[in-house]
C-alpha positions, 0 to 999 in steps of 0.5 A: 151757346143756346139750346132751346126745345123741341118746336124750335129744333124742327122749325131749323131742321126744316131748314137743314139747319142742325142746332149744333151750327146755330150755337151762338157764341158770346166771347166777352171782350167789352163787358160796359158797350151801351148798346142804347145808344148805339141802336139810336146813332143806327135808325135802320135797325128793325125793332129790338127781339125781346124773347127766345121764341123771336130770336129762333123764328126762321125768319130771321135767317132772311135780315140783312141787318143787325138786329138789337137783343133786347131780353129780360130773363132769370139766371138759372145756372151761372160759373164763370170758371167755366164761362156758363150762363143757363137764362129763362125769359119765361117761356123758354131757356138758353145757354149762353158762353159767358163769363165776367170777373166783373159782374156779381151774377148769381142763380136766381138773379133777374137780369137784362141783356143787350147785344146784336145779332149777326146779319144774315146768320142766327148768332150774336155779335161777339164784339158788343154784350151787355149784362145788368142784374135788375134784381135778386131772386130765387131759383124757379120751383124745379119739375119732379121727373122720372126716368121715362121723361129724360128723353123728353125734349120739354125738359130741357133747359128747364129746372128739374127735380131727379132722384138717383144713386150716385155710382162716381165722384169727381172733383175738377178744381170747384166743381163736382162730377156726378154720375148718377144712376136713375133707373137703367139710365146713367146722366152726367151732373156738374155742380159748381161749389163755393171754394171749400164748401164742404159735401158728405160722402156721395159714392153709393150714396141716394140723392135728389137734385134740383139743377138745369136740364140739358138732353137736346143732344143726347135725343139728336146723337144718342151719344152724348150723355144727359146732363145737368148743372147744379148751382151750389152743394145746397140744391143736392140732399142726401135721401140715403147715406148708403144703398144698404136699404136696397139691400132689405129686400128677400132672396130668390134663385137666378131660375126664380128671377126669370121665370117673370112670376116675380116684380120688385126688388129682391137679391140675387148672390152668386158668380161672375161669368163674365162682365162688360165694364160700364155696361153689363154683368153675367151672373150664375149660380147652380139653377141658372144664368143671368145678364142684367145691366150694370153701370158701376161694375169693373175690375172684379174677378171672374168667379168671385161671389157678389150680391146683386140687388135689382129692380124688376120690372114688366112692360109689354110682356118683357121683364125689365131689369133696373136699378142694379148694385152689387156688394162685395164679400170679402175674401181672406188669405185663406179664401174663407169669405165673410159680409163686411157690410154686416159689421156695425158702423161706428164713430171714430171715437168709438173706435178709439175706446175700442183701440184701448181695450183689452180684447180676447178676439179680434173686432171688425167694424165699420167706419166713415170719415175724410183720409186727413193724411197718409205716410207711405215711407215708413217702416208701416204704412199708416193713414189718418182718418177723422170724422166729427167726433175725432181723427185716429190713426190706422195701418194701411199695410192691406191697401197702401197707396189705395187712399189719397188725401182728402179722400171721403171713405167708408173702410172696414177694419179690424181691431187684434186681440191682445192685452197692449195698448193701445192698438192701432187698427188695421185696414181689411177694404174699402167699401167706398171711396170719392173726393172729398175736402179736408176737414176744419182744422182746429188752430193750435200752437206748439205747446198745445201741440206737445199737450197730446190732446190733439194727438192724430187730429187735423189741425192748423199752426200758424208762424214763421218759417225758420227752416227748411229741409230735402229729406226725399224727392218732394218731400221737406221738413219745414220747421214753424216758430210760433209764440209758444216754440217750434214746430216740425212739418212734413209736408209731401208733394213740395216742389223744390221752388217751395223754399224760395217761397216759404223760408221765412215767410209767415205761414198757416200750415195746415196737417195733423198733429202725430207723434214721431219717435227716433230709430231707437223708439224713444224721444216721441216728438210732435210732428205736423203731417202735411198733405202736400204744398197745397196746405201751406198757405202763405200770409206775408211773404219774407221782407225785401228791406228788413230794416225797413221798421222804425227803431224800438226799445229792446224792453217794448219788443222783449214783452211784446208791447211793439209785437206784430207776428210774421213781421221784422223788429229792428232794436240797436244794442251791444252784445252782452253774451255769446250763447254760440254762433249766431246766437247772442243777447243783445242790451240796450238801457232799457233790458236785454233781448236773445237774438238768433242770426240767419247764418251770419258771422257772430258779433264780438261781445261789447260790439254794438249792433243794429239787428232786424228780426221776427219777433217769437216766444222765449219762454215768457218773453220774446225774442227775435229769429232770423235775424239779421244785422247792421253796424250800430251806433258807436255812440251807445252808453254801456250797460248799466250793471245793478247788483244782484240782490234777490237770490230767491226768485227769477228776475225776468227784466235782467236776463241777458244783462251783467249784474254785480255778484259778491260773497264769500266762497262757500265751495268750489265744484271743479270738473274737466269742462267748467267750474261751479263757484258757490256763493254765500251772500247775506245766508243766501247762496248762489251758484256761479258758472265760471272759466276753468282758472277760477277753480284754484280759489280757495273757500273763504275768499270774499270776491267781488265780479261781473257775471251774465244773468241767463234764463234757465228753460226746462224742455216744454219752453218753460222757465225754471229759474236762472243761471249766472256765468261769469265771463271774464276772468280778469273781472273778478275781484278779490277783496278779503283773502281767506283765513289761515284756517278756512272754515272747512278746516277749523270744521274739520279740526272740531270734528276731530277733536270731538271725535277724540273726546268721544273715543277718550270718553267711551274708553273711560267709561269701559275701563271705569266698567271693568273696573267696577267688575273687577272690586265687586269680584274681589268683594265677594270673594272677601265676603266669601272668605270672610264667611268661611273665617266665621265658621272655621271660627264657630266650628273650632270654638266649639270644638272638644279637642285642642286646636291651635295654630302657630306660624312658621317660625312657631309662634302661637296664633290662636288656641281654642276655648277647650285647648286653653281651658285644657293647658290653663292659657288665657288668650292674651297669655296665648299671643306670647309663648310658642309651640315649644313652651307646650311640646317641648323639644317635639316641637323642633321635630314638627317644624323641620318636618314641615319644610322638606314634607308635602304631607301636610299640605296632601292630608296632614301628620299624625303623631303622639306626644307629650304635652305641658300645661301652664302649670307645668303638669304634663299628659300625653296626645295625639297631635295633628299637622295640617297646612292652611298655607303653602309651605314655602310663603313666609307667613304660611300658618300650621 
C-alpha cells in the first residue's frame, strides 16, 4: 500500500477518508502487461498521472475512468520475501506491495511504473502492473533526526539517519527485528540481509541507521510502533560495542536525583520495589524512591540490586528522565555480590592460554563470541564458543539450555584454581545475548581432523554419507567418508525423514570438530558436533541408476585417474579375496581394487562381477564404498599371478592381487587361530599367514604357493607395509622335502658338541690346575726335607761324638767323621760291616729292644757299653738309641 505525508492526509481526512482504506494494493499476477499499448487501443483515458501528489489529488475520487500511472521514481527499500516496495519520484515516497522473483530490483535503482487505477475509487488495477529498472544508483543521502522529530509526519517515507541503543535482536528467516531505544521512544527496525550476511553482536550495543521512515500510523493510533526499514546490514554501523561507556558517568543518591539540581547522566544503584515489564522501573535506596522508564527491563527479583544509568533532562520545569540501562551484579551461592562488568574482556585465544596455566586462585573474565554448538545430554553440559581468534569449549552447568546455536554472547566466566590441565572454564552468566550466524568454517578432511589442530573449531567436512544411525529422538550419528577416512557427526534436531535424504548422498556437514572418549575415559576419538539438520547440506543426492557410468579399468579408478567424489564407479573383475562379508578385492588385468558392499550377500572368490561404487581413499589408493553389484562377464581371463620378488618394500600395484611365493621354511609359528610360515628366499625372509593344517610343516622343506598380497594400515589410515596370506591349502606346492637333519637339529647337535668340548676343556684345565698345585706342594716339602738332610748332615760331621746309624736288620748306614776317625773305619769300609762288628753281642740286645719298645720312638735309649775298633782295641761308652723311623716300616733307620 502507499503511505504519503501529512498535506495529503488532510486533503482525504476532509473527505472522511482515513488512509488505511486508500491502501493501494499491487497483488502481482502478470508481471510483462505492455500498458502502452493498452492506453493507445483506449482513447478515452484522461492524461497518464506521472507524480504522488496527482495520484492523491481529491479529485480524483470523481473519474469514472481508468486512468494510465505513468511514474518514474528511486527505490528506496525493495524485499520480495516480504512483497515490500518503498519508491520516491522526487518529492514525495510510497509503499507499494510488491514482489518479483523475475525482476533484478535493488534499493537505489531508478525505475519506471506502469498501471491503472481503478474507476471511481483511489487504487490500482491489481490485474495490470509493470516495473522496468532505467538505471542503478545509490540511495539518497538519509536526514539526521533526533527524538523530538519521530513524531513528525515530514519524515515519513523519507531516508533518515537515527542514533539508538538496540534493547532486542530477532532473527525471522533473512531479516533482522530491532528494537531501538532512542531517547524515552522505543521504534521497530526491519533489516532485510543478504542469506548469510554476517552482523556483530547488536543487544546493548549503540548503533546509527540509515533506512526508510515510516510513523503516519504511529501519529493516527498511537499505537502502532515507528518503524523503519534498512536494506542490507551495510546501512547500520555499530557507534559502541556496548553501553559500558553510559556507564562513566558519577554516582549520586536517589534524593539527589530528584531534587532537579541535577542534569545530565549520572548513575544511580540501589533496589527493585517494583517494575512493570516493557515500561517502567521503581527504585529505592536509603534516602528516597524513584520511577524512571524503562523499556528492557523484565523478569529481575523484587529487591535484588541494579545500577541504572540515566539521562536527565529539564523542560518546562519538569525533570525528564531518558535513555535508561541498568546492569546486573551478580549474586553467588552464598548471596556475596560482585561486578561482572569489571572483569577484562578478552579473546578467546587468551582465554585458552589461561585454561593451560597453573593458577593459585580462581580467574573471571569476559568473553564475546558466536555459540557454535551445545551438547546438553552429556554427563556435563558444554557449549562451544568462537570468535576470530579460536573456538574453546566451555561448562554450561550454571546456565544450561540458556544458549542455543548461533547464538552472538557476551558471557562471564571463570577459570578454578588448580595444577591439571587444561581447564575447561565455566559459565558464571550471560550478560547478553541475540541471534547471530555461525561462523565461516574452516574446510578440513578427516586426517586433518585427527591432527588436533582444529580441536573445538567450526569446521566444514565434505564426503559421502556411508552411515547413518538413531541414537536418541532427533538425534543421529552419520558417518562421512572423505578422501582421507571417516568421520562421525552428531547432528541434533534431525527429523527422521533425514536418512532417505542423506544416506549415501554427497554432502557438506558443517559442525565442530571435539574430541569424544568411551565410558571408560580412553579411545578419545574425533567427532563433528552439528547443530542441527540445517547444517548438512546436500550437493548430490544418492543415484537412482547406479550402473548408469561407463565401465573403467580397476587401475584408473584405484589411483584416481577416473575420480569424481560423491559420484558412482562401475569396473567389472573376479574377486580375488574375501576380507569378511561384503568386503572383498576385486581384479581385473589391469590391478586390484577393496571393494565394500551396502548389505548385500558376499560373492564366492574366483566370481566374476560388475560393482558400482563411491570412489574413497584407502591409505593411498582408492577405493569404492557403498557398493553394489551385478553379474559379470563370464567371459573374463583369470588373473595374471607374477612372482614375488622385492621382499624389502611395498608393491602398491599388487595388493589384492595373488603372487607367486617360493622358499625354503625358515620357522613355523603355530597358534589356535592361524599359522605364521617364515620364508627364506635369496637371504631374505617373508612372513606368510596360512590356514591351520599348514602348520605340520617341517623347517627346511622348499614349498612353491599362491598367496594374496594385503596392504597393512596402521590406525591413522596410513600404509605401513604388506601382508601375504595363503588362501588354499591345496595350492601349496612342496618341491624338496627336508633333510634328514634339518638345519635346527644339526644346529643344535653343534651346539651340543660344542658345549661338551667347552666343559671337557674347562674340566681339563681344573684338573691340569690341580695338578700343578699338587707337584709344586710336593716339591717344596722335598726341598724342605732335602734342607733338613743337609743340616742334619752338617750338624752330625761336625759333631764330637760317634754317631751312626744302621737299619733294622743292623747294617751300618753312615758313621761320622769323628765316629770313623774314633773306630779307625774309612767310609767305603762303613757300608760293609754291622753293629755287631762294633758292640758285640749288645748289639742283639739293642735290636730286640727295638721291636717291642716305643722308648725310642718317645725320646730314645741310653745305655753304657763296650765298643771295638777296627784294630780290635776295645774302650767303654755311652750309647744312645733314637728312631728316625717308625719302627714297624721295614726300612725304618736307628
Amino acid at each position: 500500500m502507499f503511505n504519503f505525508n501529512r498535506e495529503f492526509s488532510h486533503y482525504l481526512k476532509a473527505m472522511g477518508i482515513h488512509l488505511w482504506k486508500c491502501a493501494l494494493i499491487f497483488s502481482f499476477m502478470t508481471l510483462h502487461v505492455d500498458l502502452v499499448h493498452a492506453q493507445e487501443k483506449d482513447s478515452g483515458l484522461a492524461t497518464a498521472i506521472t507524480s504522488f501528489n496527482e495520484l492523491w489529488n481529491p479529485a480524483q475520487l470523481d473519474a469514472d475512468k481508468a486512468r494510465l500511472i505513468r511514474l518514474e521514481g528511486q527505490v528506496l527499500y525493495y524485499d520480495p520475501s516480504w512483497a515490500m516496495l518503498w519508491l520516491h519520484d522526487g518529492e514525495l515516497g510510497g509503499y507499494i506491495d510488491y514482489a518479483s522473483d523475475e525482476l533484478d530490483l535493488r534499493a537505489g535503482d531508478h525505475i519506471e511504473l506502469l498501471a491503472r487505477t481503478v474507476p471511481n475509487q483511489i487504487s490500482i488495477d491489481t490485474t495490470e502492473i509493470e516495473i522496468t529498472v532505467k538505471s542503478p544508483g545509490t540511495l539518497p543521502e538519509a536526514a539526521p533526526i533526533t527524538e523530538s522529530q519521530l513524531h513528525d509526519s515530514v519524515f515519513n517515507n523519507q531516508m533518515v539517519q537515527l542514533e539508538g541503543w538496540v534493547q532486542t535482536v530477532e532473527q525471522i528467516d533473512n531479516h533482522l527485528e530491532l528494537k531501538v531505544i532512542i531517547g524515552s521512544e522505543q521504534i521497530e527496525v526491519t533489516i532485510s540481509r543478504e542469506a548469510n550476511e554476517p552482523f556483530p553482536l547488536l543487544e546493548k550495543t549503540l548503533i546509527q541507521i540509515d533506512g526508510v521512515f515510516s510513523n503516519i500510523e504511529h501519529i493516527q493510533d498511537e499505537q502502532t510502533p515507528i518503524k523503519m526499514f534498512l536494506s542490507g546490514m551495510n546501512h547500520l554501523r555499530v557507534i559502541y560495542n556496548s553501553l559500558d561507556h553510559l556507564f562513566d558517568a558519577g554516582s549520586v543518591s536517589i534524593a539527589d536525583l530528584l531534587s532537579g539540581a541535577i542534569q545530565g547522566r549520572v548513575i544511580v544503584e540501589g533496589q527493585i520495589a517494583s517494575h512493570d515489564p516493557g515500561s517502567s522501573l521503581t527504585l529505592k535506596d536509603v534516602t528516597g524512591e524513584i520511577t524512571v522508564p524503562i523499556w528492557q527491563f523484565g523478569g529481575k527479583a523484587l529487591n535484588s540490586t541494579v545500577q541504572l544509568s540515566v539521562l536527565v533532562d529539564k523542560s518546562e520545569n519538569r525533570v525528564i528522565f531518558k535513555d535508561c540501562v541498568y546492569r546486573d551484579y551478580l549474586v553467588d551461592q552464598v548471596g556475596l555480590q560482585s561486578r561482572p562488568w569489571e572483569q577484562p574482556i578478552l579473546r578467546l585465544d587468551e582465554v585458552s592460554q589461561l585454561c593451560s596455566s597453573q593458577n593459585k586462585s580462581p580467574i573471571l573474565m569476559r568473553a564475546i563470541g558466536v555459540v557454535t554448538a551445545t551438547d546438553y545430554s552429556g554427563a556435563s553440559d558444554i557449549f562451544f564458543l568462537q570468535d576470530n581468534t579460536k573456538g574453546i569449549q566451555i561448562d554450561a552447568s550454571g546456565g544450561k539450555g540458556l544458549l542455543t546455536d548461533a547464538s552472538w554472547v557476551e558471557v562471564l566466566l571463570e577459570i578454578e584454581e588448580g595444577s591439571h590441565l587444561p581447564k575447561i572454564p565455566k559459565l558464571k552468566t550471560i550478560l547478553r545475548k541475540s541471534p547471530g550466524l555461525f561462523p565461516e568454517p574452516s574446510a578440513v578432511s578427516s586426517r586433518t581432523m585427527a591432527l588436533g589442530t582444529f580441536q573445538d573449531q567450526f569446521v566444514e567436512v565434505m564426503g559421502l554419507v556411508a552411515h547413518y544411525t538413531q541414537l536418541e529422538d532427533s538425534i543421529v550419528e552419520i558417518q562421512i567418508q572423505d578422501t582421507t577416512g571417516l568421520v562421525k557427526c552428531r547432528v541434533n534436531g534431525a527429523p527422521e525423514t533425514s536418512k532417505a535424504i542423506w544416506l549415501e548422498s554427497f554432502c557438506r556437514v558443517k559442525g565442530v570438530c571435539r574430541r569424544v572418549s568411551d565410558e571408560s575415559g580412553e579411545n578419545n576419538s574425533i567427532q563433528l558436533l552439528v547443530a542441527d539438520s540445517s547444517q548438512v547440506y546436500v550437493e548430490h543426492p544418492p543415484s537412482e541408476s547406479p550402473f548408469a557410468s561407463n565401465l573403467s579399468s580397476i587401475k584408473d579408478v584405484r589411483d584416481g585417474l577416473k575420480f569424481a567424489f560423491g559420484e558412482r564407479s562401475v569396473v567389472q573383475g573376479i574377486v580375488t579375496y574375501i576380507t569378511k562379508p561384503g568386503d572383498f578385492y576385486l581384479a581385473d588385468e589391469s590391478g586390484a581394487i577393496h571393494v565394500k558392499l551396502r548389505g548385500e550377500d558376499p560373492p564366492e572368490v574366483g566370481s566374476s562381477l560388475k560393482v558400482s561404487g563411491f570412489s574413497v581413499a584407502r591409505g593411498k589408493q582408492m577405493g569404492l564404498e557403498l557398493a553394489v553389484k551385478a553379474s559379470g562377464d563370464e567371459m573374463l581371463q583369470p588373473i595374471i599371478r607374477e612372482p614375488l620378488e622385492h621382499f624389502e618394500r611395498l608393491q602398491e600395484e599388487l595388493i589384492g592381487l595373488p603372487v607367486l611365493v617360493s622358499g625354503t621354511i625358515a620357522s613355523i609359528f603355530n597358534n589356535d587361530k592361524k599359522t605364521t610360515i617364515y620364508l627364506l628366499e635369496n637371504e631374505n625372509i617373508v612372513a606368510v599367514d596360512a590356514p591351520v593344517e599348514l602348520g605340520k610343516l617341517k623347517p627346511g622343506t622348499e614349498i612353491s604357493t599362491e598367496a594374496i598380497y594385503l596392504a597393512a594400515y596402521n590406525e591413522t589410515g596410513y600404509l605401513t607395509g604388506y601382508d601375504l596370506k595363503i588362501i588354499d591349502p591345496e595350492k601349496v606346492g612342496v618341491t624338496r622335502a627336508p633333510p634328514l637333519i634339518d638345519r635346527r637339529s644339526l644346529v643344535m647337535i653343534l651346539v651340543f658338541i660344542g658345549v661338551l668340548a667347552l666343559v671337557f676343556w674347562v674340566w681339563n684345565m681344573l684338573l691340569r690346575r690341580k695338578v700343578r698345585f699338587q707337584v709344586d706342594e710336593i716339591e717344596s716339602r722335598l726341598l724342605k726335607e732335602k734342607t733338613l738332610e743337609n743340616r742334619f748332615e752338617v750338624l752330625v760331621e761336625s759333631a764330637h761324638d760317634c754317631v751312626f746309624t744302621c737299619s733294622k736288620s743292623g747294617n751300618i748306614l753312615t758313621l761320622n767323621r769323628f765316629g770313623q776317625d774314633l773306630l779307625g773305619y774309612t767310609v767305603e769300609e762303613i757300608k760293609t760291616i754291622q753293629l755287631k762288628d762294633i758292640l758285640g753281642k749288645h748289639s742283639e740286645v739293642l735290636l730286640g729292644e727295638l721291636e717291642s719298645s716305643d722308648q725310642l720312638l718317645a725320646g730314645g735309649k741310653y745305655e753304657e757299653g763296650k765298643v771295638k775298633r777296627r784294630d780290635g782295641s776295645t774302650f767303654w761308652s755311652e750309647i744312645g738309641l733314637k728312631a728316625l723311623l717308625e719302627p714297624n716300616m721295614s726300612d725304618s733307620v736307628l
